[in-house]
PDB file of N, CA, C, O and CB in Angstrom:
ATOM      1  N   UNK A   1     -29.816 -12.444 -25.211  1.00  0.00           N
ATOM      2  CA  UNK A   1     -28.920 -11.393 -24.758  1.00  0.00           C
ATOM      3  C   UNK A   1     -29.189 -11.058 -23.294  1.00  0.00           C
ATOM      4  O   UNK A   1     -28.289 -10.864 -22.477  1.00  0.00           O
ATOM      5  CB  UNK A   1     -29.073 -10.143 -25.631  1.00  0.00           C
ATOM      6  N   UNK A   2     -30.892 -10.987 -22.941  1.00  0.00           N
ATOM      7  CA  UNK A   2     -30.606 -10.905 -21.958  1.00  0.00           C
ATOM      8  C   UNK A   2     -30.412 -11.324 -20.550  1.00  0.00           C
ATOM      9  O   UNK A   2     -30.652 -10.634 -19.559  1.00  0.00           O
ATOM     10  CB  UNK A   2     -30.855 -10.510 -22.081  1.00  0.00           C
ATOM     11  N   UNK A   3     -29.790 -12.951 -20.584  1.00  0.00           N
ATOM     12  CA  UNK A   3     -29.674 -13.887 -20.296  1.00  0.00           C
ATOM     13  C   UNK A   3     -28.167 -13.700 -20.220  1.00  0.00           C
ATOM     14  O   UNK A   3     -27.816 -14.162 -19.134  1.00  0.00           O
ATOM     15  CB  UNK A   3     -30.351 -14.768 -21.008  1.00  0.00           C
ATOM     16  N   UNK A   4     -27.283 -13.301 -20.784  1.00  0.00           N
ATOM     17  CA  UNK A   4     -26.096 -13.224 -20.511  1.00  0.00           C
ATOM     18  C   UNK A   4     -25.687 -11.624 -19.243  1.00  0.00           C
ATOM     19  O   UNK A   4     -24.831 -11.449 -18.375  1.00  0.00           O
ATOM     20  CB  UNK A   4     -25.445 -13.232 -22.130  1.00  0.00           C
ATOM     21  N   UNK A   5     -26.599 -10.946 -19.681  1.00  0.00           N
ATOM     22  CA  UNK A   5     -26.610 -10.029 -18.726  1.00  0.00           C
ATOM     23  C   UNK A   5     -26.879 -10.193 -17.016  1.00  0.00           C
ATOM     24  O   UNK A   5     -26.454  -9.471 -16.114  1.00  0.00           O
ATOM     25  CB  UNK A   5     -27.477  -9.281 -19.252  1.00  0.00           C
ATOM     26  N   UNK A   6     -27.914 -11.656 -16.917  1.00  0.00           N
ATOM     27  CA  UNK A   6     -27.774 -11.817 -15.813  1.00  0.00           C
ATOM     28  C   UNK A   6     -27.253 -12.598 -15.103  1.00  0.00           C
ATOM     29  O   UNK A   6     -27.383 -12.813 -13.898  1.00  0.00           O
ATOM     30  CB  UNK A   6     -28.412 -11.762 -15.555  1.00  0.00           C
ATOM     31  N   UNK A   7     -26.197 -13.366 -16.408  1.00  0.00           N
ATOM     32  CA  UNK A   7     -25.590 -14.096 -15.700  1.00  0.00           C
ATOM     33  C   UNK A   7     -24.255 -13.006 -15.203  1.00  0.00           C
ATOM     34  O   UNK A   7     -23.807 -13.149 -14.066  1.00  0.00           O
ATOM     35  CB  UNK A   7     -25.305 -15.474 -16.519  1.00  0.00           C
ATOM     36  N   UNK A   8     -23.767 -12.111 -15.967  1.00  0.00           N
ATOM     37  CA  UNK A   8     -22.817 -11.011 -15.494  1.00  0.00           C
ATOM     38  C   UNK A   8     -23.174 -10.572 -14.462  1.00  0.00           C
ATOM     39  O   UNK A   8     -22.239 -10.433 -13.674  1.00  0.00           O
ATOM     40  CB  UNK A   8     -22.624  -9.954 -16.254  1.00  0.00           C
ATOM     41  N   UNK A   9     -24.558 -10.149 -13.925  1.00  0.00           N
ATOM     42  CA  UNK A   9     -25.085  -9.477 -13.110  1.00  0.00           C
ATOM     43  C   UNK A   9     -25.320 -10.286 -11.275  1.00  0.00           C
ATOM     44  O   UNK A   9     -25.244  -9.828 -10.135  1.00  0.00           O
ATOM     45  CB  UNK A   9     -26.359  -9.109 -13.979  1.00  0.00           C
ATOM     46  N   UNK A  10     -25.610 -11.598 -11.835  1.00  0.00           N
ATOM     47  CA  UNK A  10     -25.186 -12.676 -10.783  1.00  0.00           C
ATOM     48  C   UNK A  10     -23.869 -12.945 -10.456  1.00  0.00           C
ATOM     49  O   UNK A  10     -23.616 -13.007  -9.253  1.00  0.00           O
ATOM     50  CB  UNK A  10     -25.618 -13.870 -11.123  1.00  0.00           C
ATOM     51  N   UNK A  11     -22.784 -13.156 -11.413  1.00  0.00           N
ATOM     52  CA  UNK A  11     -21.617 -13.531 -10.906  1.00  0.00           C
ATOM     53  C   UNK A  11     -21.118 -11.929 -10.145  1.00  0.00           C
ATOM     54  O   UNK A  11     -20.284 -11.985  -9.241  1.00  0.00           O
ATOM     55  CB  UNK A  11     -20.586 -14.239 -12.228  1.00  0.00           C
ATOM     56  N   UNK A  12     -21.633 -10.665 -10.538  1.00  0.00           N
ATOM     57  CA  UNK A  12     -20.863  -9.635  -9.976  1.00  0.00           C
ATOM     58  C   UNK A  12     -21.652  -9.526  -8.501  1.00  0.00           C
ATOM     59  O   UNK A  12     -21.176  -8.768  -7.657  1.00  0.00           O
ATOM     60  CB  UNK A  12     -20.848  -8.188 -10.977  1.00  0.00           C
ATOM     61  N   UNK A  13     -22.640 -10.150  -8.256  1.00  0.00           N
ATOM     62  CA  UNK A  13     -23.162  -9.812  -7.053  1.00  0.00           C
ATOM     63  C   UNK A  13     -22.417 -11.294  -6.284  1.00  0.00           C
ATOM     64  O   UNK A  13     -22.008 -11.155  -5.131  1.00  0.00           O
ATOM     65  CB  UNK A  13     -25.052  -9.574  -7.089  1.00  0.00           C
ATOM     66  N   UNK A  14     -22.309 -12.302  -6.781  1.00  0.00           N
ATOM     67  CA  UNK A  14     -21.148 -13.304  -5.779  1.00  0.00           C
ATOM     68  C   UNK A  14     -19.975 -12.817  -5.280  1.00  0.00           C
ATOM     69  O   UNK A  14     -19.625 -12.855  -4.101  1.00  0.00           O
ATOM     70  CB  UNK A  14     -20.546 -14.483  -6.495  1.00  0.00           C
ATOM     71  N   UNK A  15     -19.119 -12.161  -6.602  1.00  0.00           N
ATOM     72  CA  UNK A  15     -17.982 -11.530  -6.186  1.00  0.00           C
ATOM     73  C   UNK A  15     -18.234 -10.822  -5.031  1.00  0.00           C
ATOM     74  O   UNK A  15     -17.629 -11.088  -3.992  1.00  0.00           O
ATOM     75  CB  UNK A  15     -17.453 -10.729  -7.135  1.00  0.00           C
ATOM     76  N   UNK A  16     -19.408  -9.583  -5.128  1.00  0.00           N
ATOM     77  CA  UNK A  16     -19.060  -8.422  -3.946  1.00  0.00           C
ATOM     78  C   UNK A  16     -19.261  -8.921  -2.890  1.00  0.00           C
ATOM     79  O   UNK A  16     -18.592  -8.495  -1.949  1.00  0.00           O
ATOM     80  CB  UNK A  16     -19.811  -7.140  -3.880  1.00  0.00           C
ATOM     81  N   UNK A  17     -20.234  -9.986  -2.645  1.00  0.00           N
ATOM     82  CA  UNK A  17     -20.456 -10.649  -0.867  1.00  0.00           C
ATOM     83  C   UNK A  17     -19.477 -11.267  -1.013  1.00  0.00           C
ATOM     84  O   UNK A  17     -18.772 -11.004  -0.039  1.00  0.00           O
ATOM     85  CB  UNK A  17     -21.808 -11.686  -0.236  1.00  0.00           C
ATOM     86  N   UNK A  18     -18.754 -12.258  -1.935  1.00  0.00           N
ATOM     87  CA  UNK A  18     -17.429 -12.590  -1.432  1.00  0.00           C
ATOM     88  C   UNK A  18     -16.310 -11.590  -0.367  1.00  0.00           C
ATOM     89  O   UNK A  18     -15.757 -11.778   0.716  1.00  0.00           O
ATOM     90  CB  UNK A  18     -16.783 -12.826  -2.713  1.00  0.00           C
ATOM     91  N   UNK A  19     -16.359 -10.559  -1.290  1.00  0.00           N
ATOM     92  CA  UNK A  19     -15.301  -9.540  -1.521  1.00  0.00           C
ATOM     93  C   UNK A  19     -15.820  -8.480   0.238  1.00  0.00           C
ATOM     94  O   UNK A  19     -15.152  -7.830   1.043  1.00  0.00           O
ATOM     95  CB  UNK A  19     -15.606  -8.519  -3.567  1.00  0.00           C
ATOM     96  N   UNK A  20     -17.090  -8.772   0.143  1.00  0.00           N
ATOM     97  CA  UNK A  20     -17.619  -7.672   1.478  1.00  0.00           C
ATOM     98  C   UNK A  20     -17.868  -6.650   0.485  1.00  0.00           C
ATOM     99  O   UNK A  20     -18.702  -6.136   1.231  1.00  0.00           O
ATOM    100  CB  UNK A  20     -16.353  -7.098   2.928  1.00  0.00           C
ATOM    101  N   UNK A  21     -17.890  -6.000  -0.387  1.00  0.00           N
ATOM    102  CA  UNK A  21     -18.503  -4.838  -1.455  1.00  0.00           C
ATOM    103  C   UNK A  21     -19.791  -4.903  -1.808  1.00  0.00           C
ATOM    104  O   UNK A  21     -20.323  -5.908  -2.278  1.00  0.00           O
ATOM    105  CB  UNK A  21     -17.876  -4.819  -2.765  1.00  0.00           C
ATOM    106  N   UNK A  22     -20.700  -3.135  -1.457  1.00  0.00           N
ATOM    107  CA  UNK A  22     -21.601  -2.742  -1.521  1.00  0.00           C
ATOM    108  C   UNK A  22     -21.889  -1.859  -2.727  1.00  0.00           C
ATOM    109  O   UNK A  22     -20.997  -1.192  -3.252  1.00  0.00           O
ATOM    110  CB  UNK A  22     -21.715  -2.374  -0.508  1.00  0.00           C
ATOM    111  N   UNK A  23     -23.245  -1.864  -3.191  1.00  0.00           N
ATOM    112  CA  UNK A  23     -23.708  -1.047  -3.698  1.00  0.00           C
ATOM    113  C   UNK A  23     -23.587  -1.024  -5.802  1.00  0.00           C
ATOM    114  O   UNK A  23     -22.860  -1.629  -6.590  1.00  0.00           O
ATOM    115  CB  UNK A  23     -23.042   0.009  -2.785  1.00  0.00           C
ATOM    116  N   UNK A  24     -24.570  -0.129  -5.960  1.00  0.00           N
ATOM    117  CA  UNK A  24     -24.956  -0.205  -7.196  1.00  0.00           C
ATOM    118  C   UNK A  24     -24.084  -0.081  -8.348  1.00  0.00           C
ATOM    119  O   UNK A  24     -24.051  -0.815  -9.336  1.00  0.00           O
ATOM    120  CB  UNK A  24     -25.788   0.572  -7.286  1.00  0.00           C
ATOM    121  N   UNK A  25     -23.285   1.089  -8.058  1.00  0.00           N
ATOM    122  CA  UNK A  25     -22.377   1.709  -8.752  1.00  0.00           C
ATOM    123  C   UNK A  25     -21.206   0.602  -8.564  1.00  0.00           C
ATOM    124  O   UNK A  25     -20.565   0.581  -9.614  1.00  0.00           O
ATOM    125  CB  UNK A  25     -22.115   3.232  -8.241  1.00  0.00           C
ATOM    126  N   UNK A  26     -20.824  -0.074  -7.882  1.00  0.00           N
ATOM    127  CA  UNK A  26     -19.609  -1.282  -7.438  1.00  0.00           C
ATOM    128  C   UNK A  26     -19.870  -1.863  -8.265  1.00  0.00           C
ATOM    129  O   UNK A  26     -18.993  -1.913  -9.127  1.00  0.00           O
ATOM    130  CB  UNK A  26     -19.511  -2.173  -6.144  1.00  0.00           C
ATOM    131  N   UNK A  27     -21.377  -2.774  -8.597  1.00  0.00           N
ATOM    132  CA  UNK A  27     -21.704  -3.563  -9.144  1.00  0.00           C
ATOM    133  C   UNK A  27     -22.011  -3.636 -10.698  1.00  0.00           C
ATOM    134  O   UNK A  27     -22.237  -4.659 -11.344  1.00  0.00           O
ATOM    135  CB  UNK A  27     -22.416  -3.773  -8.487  1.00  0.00           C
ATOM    136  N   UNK A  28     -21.958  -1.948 -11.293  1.00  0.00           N
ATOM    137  CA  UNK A  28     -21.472  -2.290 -12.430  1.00  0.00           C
ATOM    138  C   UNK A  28     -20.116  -2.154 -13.320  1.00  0.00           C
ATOM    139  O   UNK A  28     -19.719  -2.442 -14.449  1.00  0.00           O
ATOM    140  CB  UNK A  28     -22.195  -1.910 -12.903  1.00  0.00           C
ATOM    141  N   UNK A  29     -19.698  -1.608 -12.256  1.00  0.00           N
ATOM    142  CA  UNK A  29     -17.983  -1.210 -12.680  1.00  0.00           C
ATOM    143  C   UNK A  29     -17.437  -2.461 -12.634  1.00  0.00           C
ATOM    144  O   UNK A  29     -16.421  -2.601 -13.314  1.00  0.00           O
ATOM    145  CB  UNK A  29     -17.006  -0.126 -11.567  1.00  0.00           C
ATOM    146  N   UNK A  30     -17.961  -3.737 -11.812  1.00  0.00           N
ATOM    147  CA  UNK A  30     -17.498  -5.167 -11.360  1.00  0.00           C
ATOM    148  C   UNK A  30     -18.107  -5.909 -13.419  1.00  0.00           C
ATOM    149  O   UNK A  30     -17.510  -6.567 -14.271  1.00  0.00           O
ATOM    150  CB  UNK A  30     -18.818  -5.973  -9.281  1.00  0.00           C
ATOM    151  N   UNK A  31     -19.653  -5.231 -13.337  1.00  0.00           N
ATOM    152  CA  UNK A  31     -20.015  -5.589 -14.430  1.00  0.00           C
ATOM    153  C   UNK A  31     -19.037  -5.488 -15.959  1.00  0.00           C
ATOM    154  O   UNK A  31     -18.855  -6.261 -16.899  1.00  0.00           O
ATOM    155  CB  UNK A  31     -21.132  -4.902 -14.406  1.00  0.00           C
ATOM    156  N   UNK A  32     -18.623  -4.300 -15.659  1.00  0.00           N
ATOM    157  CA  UNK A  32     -17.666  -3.724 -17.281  1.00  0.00           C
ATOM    158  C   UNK A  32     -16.322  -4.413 -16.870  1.00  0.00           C
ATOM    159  O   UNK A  32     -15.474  -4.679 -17.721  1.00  0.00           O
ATOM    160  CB  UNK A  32     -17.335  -1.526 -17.589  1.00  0.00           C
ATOM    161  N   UNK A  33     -16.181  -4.645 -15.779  1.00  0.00           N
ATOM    162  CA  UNK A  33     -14.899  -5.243 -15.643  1.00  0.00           C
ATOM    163  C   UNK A  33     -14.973  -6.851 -16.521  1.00  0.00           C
ATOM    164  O   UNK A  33     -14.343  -7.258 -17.498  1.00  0.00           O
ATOM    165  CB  UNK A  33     -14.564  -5.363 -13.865  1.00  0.00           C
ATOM    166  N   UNK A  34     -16.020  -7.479 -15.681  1.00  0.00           N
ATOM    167  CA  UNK A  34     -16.023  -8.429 -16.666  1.00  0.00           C
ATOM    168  C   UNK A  34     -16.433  -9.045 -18.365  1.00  0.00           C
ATOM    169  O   UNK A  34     -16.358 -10.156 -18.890  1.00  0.00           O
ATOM    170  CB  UNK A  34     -16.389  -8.867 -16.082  1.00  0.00           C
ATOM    171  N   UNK A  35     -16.824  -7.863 -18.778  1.00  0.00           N
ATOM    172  CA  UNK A  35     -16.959  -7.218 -20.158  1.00  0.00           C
ATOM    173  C   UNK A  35     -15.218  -7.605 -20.566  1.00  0.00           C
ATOM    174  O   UNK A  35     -15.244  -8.357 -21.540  1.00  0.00           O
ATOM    175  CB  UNK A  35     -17.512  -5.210 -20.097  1.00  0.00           C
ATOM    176  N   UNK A  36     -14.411  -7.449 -20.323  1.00  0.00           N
ATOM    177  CA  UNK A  36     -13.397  -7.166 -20.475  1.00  0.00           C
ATOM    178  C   UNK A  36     -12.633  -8.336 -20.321  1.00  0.00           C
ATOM    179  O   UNK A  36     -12.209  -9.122 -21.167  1.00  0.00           O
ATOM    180  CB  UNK A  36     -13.157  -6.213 -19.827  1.00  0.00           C
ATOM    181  N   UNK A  37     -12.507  -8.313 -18.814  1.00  0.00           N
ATOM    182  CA  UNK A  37     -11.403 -10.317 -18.735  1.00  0.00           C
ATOM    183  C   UNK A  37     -12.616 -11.104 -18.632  1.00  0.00           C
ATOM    184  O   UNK A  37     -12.015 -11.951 -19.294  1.00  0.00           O
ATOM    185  CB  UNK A  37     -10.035 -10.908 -16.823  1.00  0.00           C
ATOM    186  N   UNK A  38     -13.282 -11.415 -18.515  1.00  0.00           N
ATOM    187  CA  UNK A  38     -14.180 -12.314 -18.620  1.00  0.00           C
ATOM    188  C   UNK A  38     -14.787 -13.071 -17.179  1.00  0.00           C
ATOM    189  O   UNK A  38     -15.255 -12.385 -16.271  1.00  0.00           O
ATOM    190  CB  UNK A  38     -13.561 -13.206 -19.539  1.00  0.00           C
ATOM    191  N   UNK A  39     -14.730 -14.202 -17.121  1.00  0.00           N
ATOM    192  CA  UNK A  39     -15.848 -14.733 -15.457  1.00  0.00           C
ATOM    193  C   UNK A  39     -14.325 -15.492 -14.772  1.00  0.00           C
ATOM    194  O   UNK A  39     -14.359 -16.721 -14.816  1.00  0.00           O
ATOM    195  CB  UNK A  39     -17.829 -16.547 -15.848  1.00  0.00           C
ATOM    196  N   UNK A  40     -13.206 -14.963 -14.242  1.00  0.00           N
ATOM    197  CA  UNK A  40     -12.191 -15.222 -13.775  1.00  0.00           C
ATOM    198  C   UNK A  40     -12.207 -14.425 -12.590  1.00  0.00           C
ATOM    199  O   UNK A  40     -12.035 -13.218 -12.761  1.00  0.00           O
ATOM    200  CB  UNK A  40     -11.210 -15.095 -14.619  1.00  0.00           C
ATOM    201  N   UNK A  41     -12.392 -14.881 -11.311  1.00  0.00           N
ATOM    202  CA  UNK A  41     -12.519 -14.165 -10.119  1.00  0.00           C
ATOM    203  C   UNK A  41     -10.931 -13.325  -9.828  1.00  0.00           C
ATOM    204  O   UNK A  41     -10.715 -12.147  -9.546  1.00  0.00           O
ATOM    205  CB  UNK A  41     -12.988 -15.337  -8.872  1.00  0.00           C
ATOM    206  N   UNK A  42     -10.182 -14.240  -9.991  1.00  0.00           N
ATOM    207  CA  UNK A  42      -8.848 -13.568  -9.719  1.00  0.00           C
ATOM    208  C   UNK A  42      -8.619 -12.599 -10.823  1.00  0.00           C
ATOM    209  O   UNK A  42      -7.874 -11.696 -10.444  1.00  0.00           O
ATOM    210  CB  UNK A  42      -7.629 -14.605  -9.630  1.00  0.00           C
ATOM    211  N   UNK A  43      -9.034 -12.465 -12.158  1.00  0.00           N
ATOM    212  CA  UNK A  43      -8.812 -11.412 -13.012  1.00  0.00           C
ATOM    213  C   UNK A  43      -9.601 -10.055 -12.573  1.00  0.00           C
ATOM    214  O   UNK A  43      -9.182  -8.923 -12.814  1.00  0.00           O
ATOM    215  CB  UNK A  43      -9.204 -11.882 -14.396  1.00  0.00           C
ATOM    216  N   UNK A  44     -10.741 -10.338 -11.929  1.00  0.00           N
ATOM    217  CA  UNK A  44     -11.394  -9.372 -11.564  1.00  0.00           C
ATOM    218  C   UNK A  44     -11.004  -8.568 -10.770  1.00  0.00           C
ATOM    219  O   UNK A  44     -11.056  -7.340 -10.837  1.00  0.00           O
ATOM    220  CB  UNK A  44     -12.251  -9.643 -11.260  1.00  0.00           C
ATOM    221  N   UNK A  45     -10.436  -9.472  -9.677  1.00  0.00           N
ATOM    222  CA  UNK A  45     -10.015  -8.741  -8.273  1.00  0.00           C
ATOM    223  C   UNK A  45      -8.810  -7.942  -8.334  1.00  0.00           C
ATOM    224  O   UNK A  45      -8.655  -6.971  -7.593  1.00  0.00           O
ATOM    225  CB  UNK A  45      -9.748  -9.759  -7.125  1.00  0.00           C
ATOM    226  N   UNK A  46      -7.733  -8.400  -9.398  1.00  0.00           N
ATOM    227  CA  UNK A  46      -6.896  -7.557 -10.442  1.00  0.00           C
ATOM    228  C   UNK A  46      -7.468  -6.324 -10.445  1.00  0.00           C
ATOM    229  O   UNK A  46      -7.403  -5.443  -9.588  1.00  0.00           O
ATOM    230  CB  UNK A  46      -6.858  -8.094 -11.915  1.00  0.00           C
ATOM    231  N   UNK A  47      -8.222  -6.351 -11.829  1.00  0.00           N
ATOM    232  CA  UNK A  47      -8.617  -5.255 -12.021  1.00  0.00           C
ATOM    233  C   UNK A  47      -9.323  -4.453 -11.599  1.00  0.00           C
ATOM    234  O   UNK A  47      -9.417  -3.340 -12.116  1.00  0.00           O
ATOM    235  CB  UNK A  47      -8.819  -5.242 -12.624  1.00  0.00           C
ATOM    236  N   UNK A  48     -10.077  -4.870 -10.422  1.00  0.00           N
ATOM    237  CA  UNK A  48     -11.003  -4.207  -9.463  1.00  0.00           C
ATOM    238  C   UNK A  48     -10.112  -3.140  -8.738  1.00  0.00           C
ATOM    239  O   UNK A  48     -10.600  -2.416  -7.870  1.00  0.00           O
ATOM    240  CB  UNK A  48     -11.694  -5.296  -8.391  1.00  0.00           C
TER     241      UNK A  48
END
């Protein structure tokens, strides 16, 4: 389990240097986002 957490936790920290987005609180709202649509960058940025 908690092996999937960091892979959520890695892909949300690619997104935000992609994206130029800082900080803790970004990074788990990026996290629950992908709880949701899953590891789809463009779904994210949707719902971001």
């Amino acid at each position: 389990m908690e092996q999937e957490e960091n892979k959520k936790e890695e892909f949300a920290r690619e997104f935000m240097a992609e994206e130029g987005l800082k900080g803790k609180a970004k990074r788990i709202k990026i996290m629950n986002i992908i709880d949701k649509v899953g590891y789809h960058k463009d779904k994210v940025k949707v719902a971001y």
